[in-house]
Each structure stands twice: as C-alpha cells, then as structure tokens.
KEZAPA-901659 format. One record per residue (C-alpha): residue number from 1; residue in one letter; x, y, z. Coordinates in steps of 0.5 Angstrom, whole numbers. Example, Ala and Ser with C-alpha at 12.3 -4.5 7.8 and 13.67 -1.06 7.14 Angstrom:
% KEZAPA-901659
R|seq|type|px|py|pz
R|1|A|25|-9|16
R|2|S|27|-2|14
This chain:
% KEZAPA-901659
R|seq|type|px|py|pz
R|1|X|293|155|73
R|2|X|297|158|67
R|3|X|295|156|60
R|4|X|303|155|60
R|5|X|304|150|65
R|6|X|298|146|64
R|7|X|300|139|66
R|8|X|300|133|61
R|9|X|299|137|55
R|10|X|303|136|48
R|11|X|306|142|45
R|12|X|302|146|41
R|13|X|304|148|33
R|14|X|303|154|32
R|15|X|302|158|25
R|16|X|305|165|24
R|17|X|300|169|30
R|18|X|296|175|30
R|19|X|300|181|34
R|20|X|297|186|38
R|21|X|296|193|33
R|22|X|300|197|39
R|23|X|299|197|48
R|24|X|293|194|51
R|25|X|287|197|52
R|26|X|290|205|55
R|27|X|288|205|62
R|28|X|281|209|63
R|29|X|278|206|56
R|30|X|273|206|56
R|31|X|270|211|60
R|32|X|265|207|65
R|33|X|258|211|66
R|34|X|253|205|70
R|35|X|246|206|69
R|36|X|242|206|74
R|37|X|237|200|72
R|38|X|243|195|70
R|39|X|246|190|75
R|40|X|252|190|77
R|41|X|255|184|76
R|42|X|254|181|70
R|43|X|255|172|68
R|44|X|258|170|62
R|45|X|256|164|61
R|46|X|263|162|55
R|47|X|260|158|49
R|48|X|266|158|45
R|49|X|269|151|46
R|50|X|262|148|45
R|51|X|258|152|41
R|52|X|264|156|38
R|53|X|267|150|34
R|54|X|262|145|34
R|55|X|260|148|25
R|56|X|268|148|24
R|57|X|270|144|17
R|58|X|276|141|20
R|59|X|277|139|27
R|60|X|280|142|32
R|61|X|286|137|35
R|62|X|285|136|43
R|63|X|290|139|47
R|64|X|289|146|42
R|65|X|282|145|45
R|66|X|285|145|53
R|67|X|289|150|51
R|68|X|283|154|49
R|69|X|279|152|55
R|70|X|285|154|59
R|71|X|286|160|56
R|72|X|279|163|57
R|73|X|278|160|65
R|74|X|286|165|66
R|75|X|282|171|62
R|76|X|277|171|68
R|77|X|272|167|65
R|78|X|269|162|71
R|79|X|263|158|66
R|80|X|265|155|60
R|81|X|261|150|56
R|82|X|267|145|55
R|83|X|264|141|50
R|84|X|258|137|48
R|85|X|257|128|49
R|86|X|253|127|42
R|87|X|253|122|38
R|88|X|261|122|35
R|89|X|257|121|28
R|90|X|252|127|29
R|91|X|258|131|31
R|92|X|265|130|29
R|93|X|268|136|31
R|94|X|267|134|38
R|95|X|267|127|38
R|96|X|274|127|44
R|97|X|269|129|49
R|98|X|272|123|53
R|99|X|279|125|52
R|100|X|278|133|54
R|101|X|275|133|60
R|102|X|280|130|64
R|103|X|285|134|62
R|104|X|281|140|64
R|105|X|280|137|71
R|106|X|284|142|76
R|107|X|281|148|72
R|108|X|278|153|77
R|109|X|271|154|73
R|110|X|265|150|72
R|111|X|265|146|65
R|112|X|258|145|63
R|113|X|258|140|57
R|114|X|251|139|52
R|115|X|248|133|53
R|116|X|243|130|48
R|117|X|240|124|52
R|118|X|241|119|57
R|119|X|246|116|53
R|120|X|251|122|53
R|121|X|248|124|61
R|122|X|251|117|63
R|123|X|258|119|59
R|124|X|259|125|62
R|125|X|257|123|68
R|126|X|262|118|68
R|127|X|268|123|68
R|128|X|265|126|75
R|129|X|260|133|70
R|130|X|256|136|74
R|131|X|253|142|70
R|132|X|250|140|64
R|133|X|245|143|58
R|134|X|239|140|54
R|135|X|237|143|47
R|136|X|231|144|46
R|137|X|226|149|40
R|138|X|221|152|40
R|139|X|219|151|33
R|140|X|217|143|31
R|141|X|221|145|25
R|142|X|228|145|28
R|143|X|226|140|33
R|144|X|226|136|28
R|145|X|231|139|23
R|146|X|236|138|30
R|147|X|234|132|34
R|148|X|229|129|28
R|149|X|223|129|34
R|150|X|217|133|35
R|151|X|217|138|40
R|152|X|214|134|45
R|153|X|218|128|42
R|154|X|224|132|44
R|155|X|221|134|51
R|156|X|220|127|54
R|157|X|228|125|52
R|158|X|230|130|56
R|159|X|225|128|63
R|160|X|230|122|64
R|161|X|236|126|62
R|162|X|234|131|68
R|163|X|231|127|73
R|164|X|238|123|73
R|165|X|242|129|73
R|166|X|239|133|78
R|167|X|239|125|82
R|168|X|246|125|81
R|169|X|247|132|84
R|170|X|249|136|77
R|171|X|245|142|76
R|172|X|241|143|68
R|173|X|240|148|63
R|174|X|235|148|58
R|175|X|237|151|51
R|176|X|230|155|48
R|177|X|232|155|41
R|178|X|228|159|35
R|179|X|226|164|41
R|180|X|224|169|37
R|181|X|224|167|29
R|182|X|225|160|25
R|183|X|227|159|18
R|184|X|222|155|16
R|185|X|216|158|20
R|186|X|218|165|20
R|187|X|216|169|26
R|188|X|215|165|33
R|189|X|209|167|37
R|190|X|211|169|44
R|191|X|206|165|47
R|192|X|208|158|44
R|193|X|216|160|47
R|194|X|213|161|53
R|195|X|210|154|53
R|196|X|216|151|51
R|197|X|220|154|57
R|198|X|216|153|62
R|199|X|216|146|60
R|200|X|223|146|61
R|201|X|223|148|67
R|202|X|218|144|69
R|203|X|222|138|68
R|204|X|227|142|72
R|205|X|231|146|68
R|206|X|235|151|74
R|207|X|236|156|68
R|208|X|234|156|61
R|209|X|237|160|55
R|210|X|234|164|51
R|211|X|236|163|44
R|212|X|236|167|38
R|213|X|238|162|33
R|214|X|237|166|27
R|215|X|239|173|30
R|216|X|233|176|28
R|217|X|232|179|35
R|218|X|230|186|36
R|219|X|230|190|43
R|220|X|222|191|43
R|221|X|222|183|42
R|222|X|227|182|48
R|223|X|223|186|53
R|224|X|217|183|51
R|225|X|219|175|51
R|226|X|221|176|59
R|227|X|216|181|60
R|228|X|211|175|58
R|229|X|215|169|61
R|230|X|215|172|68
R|231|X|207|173|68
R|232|X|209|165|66
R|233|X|212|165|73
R|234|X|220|164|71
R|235|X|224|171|73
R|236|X|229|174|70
R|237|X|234|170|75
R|238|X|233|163|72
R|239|X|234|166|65
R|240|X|240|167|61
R|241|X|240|169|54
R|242|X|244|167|48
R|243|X|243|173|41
R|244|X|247|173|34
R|245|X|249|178|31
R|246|X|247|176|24
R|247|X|243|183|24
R|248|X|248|187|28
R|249|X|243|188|34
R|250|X|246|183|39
R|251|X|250|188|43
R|252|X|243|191|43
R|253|X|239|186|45
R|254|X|243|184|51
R|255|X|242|191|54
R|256|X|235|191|53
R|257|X|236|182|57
R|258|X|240|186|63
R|259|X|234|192|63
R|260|X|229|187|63
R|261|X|234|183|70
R|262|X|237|178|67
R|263|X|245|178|69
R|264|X|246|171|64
R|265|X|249|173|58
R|266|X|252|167|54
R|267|X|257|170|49
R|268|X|263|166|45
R|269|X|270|168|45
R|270|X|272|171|38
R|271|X|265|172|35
R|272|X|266|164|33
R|273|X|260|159|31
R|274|X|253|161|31
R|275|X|247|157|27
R|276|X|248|153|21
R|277|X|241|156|18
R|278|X|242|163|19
R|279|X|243|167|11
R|280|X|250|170|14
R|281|X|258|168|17
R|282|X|256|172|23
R|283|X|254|168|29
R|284|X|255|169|37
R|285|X|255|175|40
R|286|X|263|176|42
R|287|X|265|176|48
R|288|X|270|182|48
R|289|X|264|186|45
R|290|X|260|184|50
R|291|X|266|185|55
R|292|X|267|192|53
R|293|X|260|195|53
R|294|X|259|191|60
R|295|X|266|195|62
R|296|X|263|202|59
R|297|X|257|200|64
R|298|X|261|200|70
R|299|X|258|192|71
R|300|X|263|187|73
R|301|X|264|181|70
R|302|X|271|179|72
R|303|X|274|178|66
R|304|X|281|181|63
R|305|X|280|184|56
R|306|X|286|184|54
R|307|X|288|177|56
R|308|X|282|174|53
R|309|X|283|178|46
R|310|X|290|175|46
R|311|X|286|168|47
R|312|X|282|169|41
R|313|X|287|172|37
R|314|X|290|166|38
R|315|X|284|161|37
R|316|X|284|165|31
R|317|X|290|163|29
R|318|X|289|155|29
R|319|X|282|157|26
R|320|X|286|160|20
R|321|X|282|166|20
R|322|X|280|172|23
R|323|X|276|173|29
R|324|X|269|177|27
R|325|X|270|181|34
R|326|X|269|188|33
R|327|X|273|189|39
R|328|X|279|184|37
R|329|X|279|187|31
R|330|X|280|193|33
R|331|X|286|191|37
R|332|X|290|187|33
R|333|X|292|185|27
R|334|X|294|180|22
R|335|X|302|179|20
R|336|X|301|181|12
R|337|X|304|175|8
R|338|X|310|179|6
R|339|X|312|181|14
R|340|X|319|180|15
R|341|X|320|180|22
R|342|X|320|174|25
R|343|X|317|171|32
C-alpha cells in the first residue's frame, strides 16, 4: 500500500525538504558486470527504523515512524526491523513499540522486532510478532556494557525467549555483537565468536547476524570468520551480516560475506545509527550504497533506488541533517537557507 494512503495515520509536518540534484538515476547506471562467484539474489534485512533511530537525541514522533516503514516496504524492501520491546527506560526512543505496530499491520513485508526478554517476547507476541531477534556479544565487555549480564548470563535469558517463541510459531534471530573487535578488549579472537554463535544457534537461532559493532572489520577477517564458522558446522545460509562504515570498508566487507555465500546483508536506510561506542558519527552500512554496488553486480534485491533515496531524504529531513550515504548524497541536495522557491 502506498505511504500516502496509509490508513489511520495523522498528518506529517514537514520541514523544508531535500529535492533530488537533477532526474533519477539515468537508465543503464550503473553498468551491471556479475561475477560468477556471487548470488543472485541478494536479502536486505532493513534496520533503520530499529537500529537506525534507536541512539537518536530527540524521539521520532510515531506516525512519522510508520511512515518511514511505510516507505521502505514501497521501495521494495520485504524485511524491516520495525522496532525493539525493551524496557521504555532502557530505550526511550522506541518506547511506542505498542502504538506502532498496528498501524504497521496490513503491510506486505515482515517486521522483525527486538526483544531483549521474556517480558518483551510476551509484549510483542500480544500484538500477533511472529519474527523476532536476540542481541548477544561476543565479548564479556558489552555484554555487560549492554545487558549488564556475562555472556553466559546473557545466553541463558534467551533460552526461554527462544523456546517460547519458536513454540509460538515465530521465527528467531540471534545478533553476535563485537564479532570482530571490542572497544575495551581489542581484537576478539575468532574462535570465542564461534563459541558464541554456535551457542545461539543451539538455542534455536534460525539465522544469526553477524556484527561489526565497531567497524573494525577487514575483508581477510570476514573470509576468515565464515570460513571458521562453517568447519563449526553453521553455513553460510543461516548467516547474515551486519558491518559499519566507521573505517570506510563496509561496502568492502560486504563483498567479501556474498563471496563467502552469505546472501543476507543487514543495511540501514540513509547510513542512519550504528554503535554508541565506536570513535566516529559513521555507523551502519547505508542501504542505497549497498543497493548501487549490488545493482552493479547484477544481484537482485527488489529494491527501487530511487524510491528508497526518496525515503531517506525524507527521513532525513525529519532527522535535521543529511544522510551520510554516499549514494543519497550523490543525488540530492539540501535546499540552501536563502532558497526562494517555495515547495
């Protein structure tokens, strides 16, 4: 269903928008060359309405929440992390987890939620939730930085969590934070990351995430990780993975995953959010950069670029700053303060 004849939602205020620098794209561009080692299809797991706004100073009224949602499943995008049923305390910004999901109820896409506990799973299951995730570390320091529990403390909240769920018919992923560096431990060893995720997936984890929380990851390290968790026994299709661009590599590292088969890439519309901890502003990988390399590989992903570069320059708009994607970037523009024309 169309943004604009979303049922049962208030009107949205709007500031003075981003406008497109020109036309869409051009036709043809960019060039598509597939490589022989890569899918063909590629999954977008969307985390921008989840992970994208869940650091945001200011809180993101609802209905513009739906919209965005809205937006992202009209730009093509069939999964979108809607949201997360954490304690409002913990987590302010995505404290109307109750209020959003049903305006979100006759979208055609699934809306995986976060949930931290058995508290949050019963939450999410009263709203009819059947996909949801759990966020684990790697490293004892963010477990407990994140959760306040150990590793194995963290590991045995989520047993219930997952047994409930999967009992309830709802699918489960496991989020490996710290994968492949940790703030306070440095360099986590590949082998502890194994451990962890195949824990997870123990408990019943049909898919598991794996993230670079920092954006510390190297292609070489990626290759190495899934080489080491498939000996370990979890291949390549119940793995996603989720990188930052704090250093620039993770467009990079991305190819490296889908080299390796992985064909479930987490990105965030606009390049919004990422970790709280890493040393820069950049966070998640943006979706359109990810959706312009995968279009120049030939892999499809369903997504229509330019509707989804109007989604984030409309998000960012809301947001009161321009997106970091290169890609949204490179194709449009903020109106300048002293702009005349009216909109």
């Amino acid at each position: 269903m169309s943004a604009r004849s979303s049922p049962g939602l208030p009107p949205v205020a709007h500031r003075r928008p981003q406008r497109a620098s020109g036309p869409p794209i051009p036709d043809g561009l960019p060039m598509a060359f597939p490589a022989e080692d890569l899918p063909d299809q590629v999954r977008i797991h969307e985390v921008g309405p989840r992970d994208g706004l869940q650091n945001e100073k200011t809180v993101v009224p609802t209905p513009v929440k739906a919209e965005f949602v809205r937006r992202l499943a009209d730009a093509g995008l069939r999964t979108i992390e809607a949201t997360s049923f954490v304690h409002p305390a913990w987590v302010p910004q995505l404290a109307d987890a109750e209020q959003l999901m049903p305006m979100l109820d006759d979208l055609d896409a699934k809306l995986p939620v976060l949930v931290p506990n058995e508290r949050g799973l019963e939450r999410a299951l009263a709203l009819g939730v059947r996909e949801i995730a759990v966020f684990g570390s790697a490293t004892e320091s963010f477990a407990k930085a994140n959760l306040n529990r150990s590793v194995d403390e963290t590991l045995a909240m989520f047993e219930p969590v997952v047994v409930r769920a999967r009992d309830a018919g709802a699918s489960v992923r496991g989020y490996v934070s710290m994968c492949f560096g940790d703030p306070w431990e440095g360099p986590v060893p590949v082998a502890q990351v194994v451990g962890v995720a195949r824990r997870l997936f123990d408990l019943g984890c049909t898919e598991l995430s794996l993230g670079d929380t920092i954006g510390v990851a190297t292609p070489g390290h990626v290759t190495e990780l899934l080489v080491s968790l498939h000996q370990a026994g979890i291949y390549a299709d119940h793995l996603a993975v989720h990188f930052h661009d704090t250093y620039g590599q993770a467009l990079a590292n991305t190819l490296s995953a889908l080299q390796s088969g992985v064909t479930t890439v987490d990105a965030s519309a606009g390049g919004i959010g990422g970790c709280p901890y890493a040393r820069s502003a950049t966070g998640n990988l943006a979706t359109e950069d990810l959706v312009w390399m995968l279009n120049g590989l030939g892999i499809d992903t369903g997504v229509d670029l330019n509707r989804l570069i109007a989604t984030s320059v409309w998000m960012a708009d809301h947001l009161g700053r321009p997106s970091p994607s290169r890609t949204v970037r490179a194709l449009s523009y903020k109106d300048s303060p002293d702009s005349h024309e009216e909109q």
